[in-house]
ZAMARGU-4260 file (C-alpha; in steps of 0.2 Angstrom, whole numbers, plus 5000, padded with zeros to 4 digits):
<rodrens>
0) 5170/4996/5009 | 5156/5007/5010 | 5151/5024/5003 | 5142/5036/5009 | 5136/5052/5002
5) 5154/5052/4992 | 5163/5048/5009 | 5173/5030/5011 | 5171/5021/5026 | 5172/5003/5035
10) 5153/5002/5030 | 5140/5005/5020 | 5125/5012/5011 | 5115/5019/4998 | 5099/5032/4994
15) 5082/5032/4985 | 5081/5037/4964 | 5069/5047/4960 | 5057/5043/4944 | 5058/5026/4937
20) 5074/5015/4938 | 5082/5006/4922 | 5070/4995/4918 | 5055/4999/4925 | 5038/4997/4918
25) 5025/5008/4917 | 5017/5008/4900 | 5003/5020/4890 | 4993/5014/4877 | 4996/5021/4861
30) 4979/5028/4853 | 4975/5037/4837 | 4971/5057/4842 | 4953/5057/4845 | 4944/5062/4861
35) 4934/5051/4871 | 4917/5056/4872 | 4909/5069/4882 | 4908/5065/4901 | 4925/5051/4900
40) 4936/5065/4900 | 4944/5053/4913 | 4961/5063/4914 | 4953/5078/4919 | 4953/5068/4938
45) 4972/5066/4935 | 4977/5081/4939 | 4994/5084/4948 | 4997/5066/4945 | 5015/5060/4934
50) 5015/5066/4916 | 5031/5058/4910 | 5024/5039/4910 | 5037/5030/4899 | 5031/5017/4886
55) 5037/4999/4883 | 5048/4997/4870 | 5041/4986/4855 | 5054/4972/4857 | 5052/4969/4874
60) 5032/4968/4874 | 5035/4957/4859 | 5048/4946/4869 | 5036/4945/4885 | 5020/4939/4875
65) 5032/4927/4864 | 5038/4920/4879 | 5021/4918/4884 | 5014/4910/4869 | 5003/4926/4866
70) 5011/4933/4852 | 4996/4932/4840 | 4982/4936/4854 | 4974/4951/4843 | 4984/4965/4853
75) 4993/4975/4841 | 5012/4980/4846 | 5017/4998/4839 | 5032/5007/4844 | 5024/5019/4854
80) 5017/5006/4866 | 5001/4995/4865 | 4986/4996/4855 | 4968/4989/4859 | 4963/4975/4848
85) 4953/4977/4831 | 4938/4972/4837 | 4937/4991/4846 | 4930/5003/4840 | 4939/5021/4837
90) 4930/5032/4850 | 4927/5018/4864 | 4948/5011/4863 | 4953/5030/4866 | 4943/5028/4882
95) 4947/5013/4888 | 4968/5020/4883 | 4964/5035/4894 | 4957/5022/4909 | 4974/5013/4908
100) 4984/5028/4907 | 4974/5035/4926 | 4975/5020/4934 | 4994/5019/4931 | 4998/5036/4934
105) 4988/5034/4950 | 4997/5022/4955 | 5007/5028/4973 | 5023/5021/4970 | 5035/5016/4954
110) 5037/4999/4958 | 5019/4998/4962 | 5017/5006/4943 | 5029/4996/4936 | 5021/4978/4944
115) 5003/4983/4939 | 5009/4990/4920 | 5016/4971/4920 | 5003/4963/4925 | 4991/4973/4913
120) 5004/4970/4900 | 5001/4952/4900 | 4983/4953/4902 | 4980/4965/4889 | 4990/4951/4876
125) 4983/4937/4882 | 4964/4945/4879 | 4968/4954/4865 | 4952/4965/4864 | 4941/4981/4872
130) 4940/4979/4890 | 4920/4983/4887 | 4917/4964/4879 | 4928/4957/4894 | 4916/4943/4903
135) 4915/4935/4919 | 4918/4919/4911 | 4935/4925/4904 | 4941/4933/4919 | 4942/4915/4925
140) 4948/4907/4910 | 4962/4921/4912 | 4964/4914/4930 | 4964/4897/4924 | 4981/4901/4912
145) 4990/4910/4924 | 4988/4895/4937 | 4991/4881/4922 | 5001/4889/4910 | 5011/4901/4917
150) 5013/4889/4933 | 5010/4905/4947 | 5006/4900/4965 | 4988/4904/4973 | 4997/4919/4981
155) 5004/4925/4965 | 4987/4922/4954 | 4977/4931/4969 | 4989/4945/4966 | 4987/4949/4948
160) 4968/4947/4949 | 4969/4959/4962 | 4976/4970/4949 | 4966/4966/4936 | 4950/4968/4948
165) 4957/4985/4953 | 4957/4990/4934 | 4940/4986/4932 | 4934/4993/4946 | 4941/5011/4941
170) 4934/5007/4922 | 4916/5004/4930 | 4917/5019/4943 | 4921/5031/4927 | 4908/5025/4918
175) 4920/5019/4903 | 4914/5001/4905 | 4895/4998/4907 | 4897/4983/4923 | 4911/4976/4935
180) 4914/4959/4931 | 4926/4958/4941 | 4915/4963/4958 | 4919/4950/4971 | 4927/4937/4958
185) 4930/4921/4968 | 4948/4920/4969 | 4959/4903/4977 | 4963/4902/4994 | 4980/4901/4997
190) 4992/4896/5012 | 5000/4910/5023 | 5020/4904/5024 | 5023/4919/5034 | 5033/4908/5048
195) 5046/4902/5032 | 5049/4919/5029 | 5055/4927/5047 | 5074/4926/5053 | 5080/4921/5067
200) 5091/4934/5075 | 5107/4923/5072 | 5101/4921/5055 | 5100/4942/5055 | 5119/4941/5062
205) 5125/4930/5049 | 5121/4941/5035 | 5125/4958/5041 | 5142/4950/5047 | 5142/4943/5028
210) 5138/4961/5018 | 5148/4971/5014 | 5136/4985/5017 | 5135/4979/5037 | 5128/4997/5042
215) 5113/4997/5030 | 5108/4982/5034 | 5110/4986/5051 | 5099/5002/5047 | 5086/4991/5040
220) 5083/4975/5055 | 5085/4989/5070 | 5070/5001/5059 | 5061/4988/5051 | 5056/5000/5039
225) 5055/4995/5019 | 5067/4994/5005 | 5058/5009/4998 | 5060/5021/5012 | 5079/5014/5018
230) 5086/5019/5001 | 5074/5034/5000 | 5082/5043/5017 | 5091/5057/5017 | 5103/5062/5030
235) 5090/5075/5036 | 5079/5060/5042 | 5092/5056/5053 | 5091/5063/5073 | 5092/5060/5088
240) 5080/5062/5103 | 5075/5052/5120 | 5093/5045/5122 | 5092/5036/5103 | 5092/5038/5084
245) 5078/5041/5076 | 5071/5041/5058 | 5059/5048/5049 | 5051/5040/5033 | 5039/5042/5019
250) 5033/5027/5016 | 5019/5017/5009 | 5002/5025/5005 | 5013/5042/5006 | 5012/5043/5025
255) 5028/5051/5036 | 5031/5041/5051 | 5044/5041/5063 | 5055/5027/5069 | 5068/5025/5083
260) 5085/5015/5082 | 5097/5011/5093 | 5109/5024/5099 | 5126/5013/5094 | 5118/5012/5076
265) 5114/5031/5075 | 5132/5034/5085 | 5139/5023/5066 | 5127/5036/5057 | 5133/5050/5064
270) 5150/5048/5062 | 5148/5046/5042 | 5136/5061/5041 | 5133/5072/5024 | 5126/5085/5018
275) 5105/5087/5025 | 5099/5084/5007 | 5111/5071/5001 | 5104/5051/5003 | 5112/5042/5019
280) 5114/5027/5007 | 5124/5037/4992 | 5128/5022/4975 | 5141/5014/4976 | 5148/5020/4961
285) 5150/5039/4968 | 5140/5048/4955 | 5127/5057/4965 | 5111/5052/4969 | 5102/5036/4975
290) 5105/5020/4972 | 5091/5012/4963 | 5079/4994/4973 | 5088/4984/4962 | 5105/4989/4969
295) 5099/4986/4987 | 5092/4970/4982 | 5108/4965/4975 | 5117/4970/4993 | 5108/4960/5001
300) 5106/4944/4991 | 5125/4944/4990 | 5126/4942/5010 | 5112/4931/5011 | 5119/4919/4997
305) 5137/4919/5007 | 5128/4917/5024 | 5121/4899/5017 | 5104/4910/5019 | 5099/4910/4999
310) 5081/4911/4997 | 5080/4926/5011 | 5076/4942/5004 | 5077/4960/5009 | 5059/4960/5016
315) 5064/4947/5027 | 5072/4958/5040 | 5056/4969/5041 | 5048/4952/5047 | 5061/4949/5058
320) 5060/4965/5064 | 5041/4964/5069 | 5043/4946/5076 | 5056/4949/5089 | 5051/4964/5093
325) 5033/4956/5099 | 5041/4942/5104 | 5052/4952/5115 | 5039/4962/5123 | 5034/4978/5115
330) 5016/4981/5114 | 5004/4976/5096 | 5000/4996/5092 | 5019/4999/5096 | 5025/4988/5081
335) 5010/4992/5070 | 5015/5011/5070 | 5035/5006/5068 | 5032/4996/5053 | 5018/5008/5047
340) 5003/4994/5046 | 4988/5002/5043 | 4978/4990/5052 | 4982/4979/5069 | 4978/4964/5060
345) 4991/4966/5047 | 5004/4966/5062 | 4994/4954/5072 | 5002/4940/5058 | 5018/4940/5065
350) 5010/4930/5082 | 5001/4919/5072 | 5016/4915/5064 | 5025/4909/5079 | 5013/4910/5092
355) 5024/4909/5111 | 5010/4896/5118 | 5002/4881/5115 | 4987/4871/5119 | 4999/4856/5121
360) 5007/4863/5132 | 4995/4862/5146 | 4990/4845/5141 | 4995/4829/5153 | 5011/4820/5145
365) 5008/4801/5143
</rodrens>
């Protein structure tokens, strides 16, 4: 049974939380009260960014670099988050604790916050001193331990070097760190396993017939919008014009697109609607507000798993979405601005994934 916006029905759904959801990361670095010096007043560019970024507690950092064999790594663990190793000095280690501080709070969304404080996290314990000594040299010995020790995929290891990179990068532009080692680092190629990740639409079927949610997920193959901006719409996104639904979503890179649905989905909207400001998708528990990505996440792995579908995940429909939609005839710019891809490229993937032609098939059979 489905809940929305207080209201029980045949289906279901779910909103957006604002701030960060139970057990989310997005760490600052504790630091001693002194100023950084003149001119790496780096803050003073963060203004109208989050103030409220929540620490780490002391226990888990502990548990993670345990875990990690990285527990003795030089990175002092103090209960109002992380210190920079001793080999820093005062003024510099109150810098480089400002850097980190920007570069999370810059951050554009909370779960991309809480994947780059995770992935700093483990960085910072595994080096264990001021960013300003960091080498080349070690950012590929760093590489090397994620591929070896913590067993990542190429994929995964070009992700956190990204993050790391992207760190680096802002430390350099500041002016807090004297180069970029991490300017065009050579990172691994990787395969593109796009094609093991798009359903088919009776693959599509099976799992919305299998939730218990079946209008959200419906919501979410017809839009093909992301997890972020399904649980983040409120019933004031919801319209309709040109003889369909449409919705309208903030989305990635804090852009407000527009997306069309089908009219019986909208007609299934409609005749659950709530109050403008309320989330379409309410939690499931009735308190107000919106339920958090982890409580989509969890919707949707439950169908997938009783559809015999497992390793699917939530994203999947977005790639399901794009694909049939190309492969049903609608035009490359058409599904770039419905997914909200910046670039033609990005949604050009999904026809490189499962191309409708063939060389061999215009080759003589013998």
């Amino acid at each position: 049974m489905e809940v929305h916006n207080g209201q029980t029905t045949g289906h279901g759904g779910r909103g957006n939380s604002g701030g960060h959801a139970a057990g989310q990361y997005a760490p600052c670095i504790s630091t001693d009260k002194k100023r950084a010096p003149a001119g790496a007043d780096i803050h003073a560019t963060s203004k109208g960014r989050r103030n409220d970024v929540p620490c780490k507690t002391r226990d888990h950092v502990g548990q993670r670099a345990k875990a990690a064999g990285l527990e003795n790594r030089g990175l002092a663990i103090a209960t109002g988050g992380l210190q920079l190793g001793q080999d820093s000095n005062d003024t510099h280690a109150s810098a480089e604790v400002q850097l980190v501080d920007l570069w999370l709070r810059e951050c554009r969304t909370d779960s991309t916050r809480t994947q780059y404080g995770a992935a700093y996290e483990m960085f910072a314990v595994w080096y264990g001193a001021s960013l300003v000594h960091l080498s080349r040299q070690k950012l590929y010995d760093y590489m090397d331990y994620i591929v070896s020790v913590r067993n990542l995929c190429a994929s995964s290891v070009c992700k956190e070097m990204h993050i790391i990179m992207a760190l680096l990068s802002l430390g350099h532009r500041m002016g807090v760190l004297p180069v970029n080692v991490g300017a065009g680092l050579n990172l691994p190629k990787f395969k593109d396993c796009l094609n093991e990740r798009i359903l088919s639409p009776e693959q599509v079927r099976a799992i919305i017939c299998a939730s218990d949610r079946p209008l959200m997920l419906r919501v979410l193959y017809y839009s093909g919008i992301r997890r972020a901006e399904l649980i983040g719409l409120t019933w004031a996104d919801v319209q309709r014009a040109h003889g369909r639904g449409q919705l309208t979503v903030f989305g990635k890179g804090r852009k407000t697109r527009t997306v069309g649905i089908p009219l019986s989905v909208y007609e299934e909207l409609e005749a659950v609607r709530g109050v403008d400001a309320h989330p379409v998708f309410a939690r499931p528990d009735g308190k107000p507000g919106c339920m958090s990505p982890e409580q989509a996440h969890r919707i949707f792995k439950r169908a997938s798993v009783k559809a015999e579908i497992p390793k699917a995940s939530l994203h999947w429909f977005r790639h399901a979405f794009g694909t049939s939609a190309l492969e049903g005839g609608a035009s490359l710019p058409t599904v770039q601005r419905d997914l909200g891809h910046t670039s033609t490229a990005t949604t050009g993937k999904y026809l490189h994934a499962r191309p409708q032609d063939a060389c061999s098939d215009y080759l003589e059979e013998l």
